[in-house]
C-alpha positions in Angstrom: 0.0 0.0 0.0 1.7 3.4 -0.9 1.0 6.3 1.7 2.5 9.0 0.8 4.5 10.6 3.4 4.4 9.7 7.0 4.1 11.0 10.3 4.3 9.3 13.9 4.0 10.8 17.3 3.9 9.5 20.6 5.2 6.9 23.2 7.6 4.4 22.3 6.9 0.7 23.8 9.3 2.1 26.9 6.8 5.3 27.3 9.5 7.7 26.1 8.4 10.3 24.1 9.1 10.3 20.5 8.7 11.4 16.5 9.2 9.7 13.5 8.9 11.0 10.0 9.2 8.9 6.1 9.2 9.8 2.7 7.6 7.6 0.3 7.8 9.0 -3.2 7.2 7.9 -7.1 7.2 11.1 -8.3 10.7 12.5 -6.9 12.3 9.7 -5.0 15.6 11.4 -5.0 15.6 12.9 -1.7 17.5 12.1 1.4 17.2 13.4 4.9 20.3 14.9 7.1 20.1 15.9 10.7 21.4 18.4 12.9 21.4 19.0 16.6 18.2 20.6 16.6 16.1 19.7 13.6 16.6 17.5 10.3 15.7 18.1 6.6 14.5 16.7 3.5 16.8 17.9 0.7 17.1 16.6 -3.1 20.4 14.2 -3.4 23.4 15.4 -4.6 22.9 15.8 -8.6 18.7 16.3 -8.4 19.0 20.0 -6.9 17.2 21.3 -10.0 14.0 19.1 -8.5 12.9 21.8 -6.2 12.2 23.9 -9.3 9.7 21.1 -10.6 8.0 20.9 -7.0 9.1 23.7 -4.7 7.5 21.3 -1.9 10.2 18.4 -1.9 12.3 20.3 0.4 11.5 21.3 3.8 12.5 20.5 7.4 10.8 17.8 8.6 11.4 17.7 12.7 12.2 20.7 14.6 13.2 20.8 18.6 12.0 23.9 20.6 11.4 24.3 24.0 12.2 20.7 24.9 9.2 20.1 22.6 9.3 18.1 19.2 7.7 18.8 16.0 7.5 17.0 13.0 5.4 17.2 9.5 5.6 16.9 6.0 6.7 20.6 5.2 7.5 23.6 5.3 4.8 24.0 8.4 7.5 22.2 10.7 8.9 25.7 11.0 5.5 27.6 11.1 4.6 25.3 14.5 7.7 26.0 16.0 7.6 29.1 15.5 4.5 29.1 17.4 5.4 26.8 20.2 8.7 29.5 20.6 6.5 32.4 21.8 4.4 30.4 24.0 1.2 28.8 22.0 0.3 25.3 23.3 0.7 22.5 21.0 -2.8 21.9 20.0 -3.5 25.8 19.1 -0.1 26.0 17.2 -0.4 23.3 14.8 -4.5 24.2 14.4 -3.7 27.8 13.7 -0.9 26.5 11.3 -2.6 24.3 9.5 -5.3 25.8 8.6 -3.3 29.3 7.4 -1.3 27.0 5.3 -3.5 24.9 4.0 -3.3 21.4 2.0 -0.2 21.6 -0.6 -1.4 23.4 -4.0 0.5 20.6 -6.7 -1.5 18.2 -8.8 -2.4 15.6 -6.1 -3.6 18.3 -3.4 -1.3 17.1 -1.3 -2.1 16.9 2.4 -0.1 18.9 5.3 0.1 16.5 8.1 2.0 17.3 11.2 2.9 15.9 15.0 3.9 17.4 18.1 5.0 15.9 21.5 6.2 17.2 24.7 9.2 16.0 26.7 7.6 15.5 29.4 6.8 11.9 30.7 4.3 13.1 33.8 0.9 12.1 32.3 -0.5 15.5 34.7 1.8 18.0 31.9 2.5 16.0 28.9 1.1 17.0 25.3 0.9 15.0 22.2 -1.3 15.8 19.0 -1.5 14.6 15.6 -2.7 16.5 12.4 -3.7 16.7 9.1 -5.1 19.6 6.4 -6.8 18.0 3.1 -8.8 20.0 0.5 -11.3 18.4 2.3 -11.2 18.3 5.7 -8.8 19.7 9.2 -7.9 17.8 11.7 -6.1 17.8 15.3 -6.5 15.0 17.7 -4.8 14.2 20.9 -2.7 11.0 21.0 -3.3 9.6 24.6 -0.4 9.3 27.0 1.6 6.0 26.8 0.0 5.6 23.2 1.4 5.8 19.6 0.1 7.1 16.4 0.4 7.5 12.8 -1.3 9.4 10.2 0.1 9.4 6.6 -0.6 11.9 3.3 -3.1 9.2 1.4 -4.6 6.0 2.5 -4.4 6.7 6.6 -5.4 9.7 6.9 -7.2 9.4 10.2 -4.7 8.7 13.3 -3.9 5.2 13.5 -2.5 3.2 16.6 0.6 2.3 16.5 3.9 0.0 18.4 6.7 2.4 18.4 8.9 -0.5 19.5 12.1 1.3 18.5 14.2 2.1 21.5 16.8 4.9 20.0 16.1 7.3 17.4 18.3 5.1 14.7 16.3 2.0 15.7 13.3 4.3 14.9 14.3 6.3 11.6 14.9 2.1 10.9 11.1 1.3 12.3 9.3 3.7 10.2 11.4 3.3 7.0 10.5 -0.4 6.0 10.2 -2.3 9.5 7.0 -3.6 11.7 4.1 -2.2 11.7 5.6 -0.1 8.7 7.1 -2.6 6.4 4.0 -3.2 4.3 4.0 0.3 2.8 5.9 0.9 -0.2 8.3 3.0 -2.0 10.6 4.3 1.0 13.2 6.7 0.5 14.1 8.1 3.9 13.6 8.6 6.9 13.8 10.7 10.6 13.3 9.3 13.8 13.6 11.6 17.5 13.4 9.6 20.8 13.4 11.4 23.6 16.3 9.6 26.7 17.1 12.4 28.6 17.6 14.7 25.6 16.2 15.1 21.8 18.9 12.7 19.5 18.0 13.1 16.1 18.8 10.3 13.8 18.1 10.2 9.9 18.4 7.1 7.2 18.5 7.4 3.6 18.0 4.3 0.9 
């Protein structure tokens, strides 16, 4: 089953905190994804720059760290939540607001925005985690329950789905969401980002 992109937000199988992002692509597979210490990005490989000028969408960063709180989506909204978060809005608000401002993606499949964000924070009185999605159709932003997982994806899923986040590090997870468990049925990988939260936000990326 192809799904498009994916995101996943939520508790791992140990209750820590974490997000996970994939690319699945036929129409510009050549992307990869590199980290930083704060946030990762999707960019074309080396020898398909010219591809953002086909689809200025391909490239974007797709998990973002601020205020001990991680965000993660299919766009260029990643920044747009965080930005939010920054000055003080609360997770649910920020990616509502942003999401509906920025609307589904305006190429030829009307691409959907979807986006998650998580807290830190493992006391079930303080923690936030919601998943998200914009369509031409619809807007969505639900909470994920504490010590749960989701996943929502651009086509196919597009309602939150339960999940086992069974990975235990963030490269066990970029690996769990690229082609493994629950996840190894959908096709066409390319790459993937995975943040789980052990004390701090490690960021750890995987390209095909």
């Amino acid at each position: 089953m192809y799904l498009g992109r994916i995101v996943s937000v939520g508790m791992n199988t140990e209750r820590k905190p974490f997000v996970a992002y994939r690319v699945s692509s036929r129409s510009f597979p050549n992307r990869m994804a590199k980290n930083f210490d704060d946030k990762a990005s999707i960019i074309p490989k080396k020898g398909y720059e010219k591809d953002i000028f086909e689809n200025a969408y391909i490239a974007y960063n797709c998990v973002k760290i601020v205020n001990d709180i991680a965000i993660v989506s299919n766009g260029s909204h990643t920044d747009v939540i965080a930005d939010k978060i920054a000055v003080g809005m609360n997770i649910k608000d920020a990616m509502a607001l942003s999401l509906l401002a920025m609307d589904y993606e305006k190429d030829d499949y009307n691409t959907p925005r979807i986006a998650g964000a998580i807290t830190s924070n493992t006391d079930e009185s303080s923690y936030e985690c919601y998943i998200g999605i914009v369509t031409h159709e619809k807007i969505l932003v639900e909470k994920v329950d504490f010590g749960k997982a989701a996943f929502i994806s651009t086509y196919e899923c597009q309602n939150p789905t339960h999940v086992n986040f069974t990975a235990k590090t963030s490269k066990e997870g970029a690996k769990l969401i690229l082609n493994q468990g629950d996840f190894a049925e959908f096709t066409n990988p390319v790459t993937s980002v995975a943040s789980i939260f052990d004390g701090k936000w490690d960021i750890s990326s995987l390209n095909l």
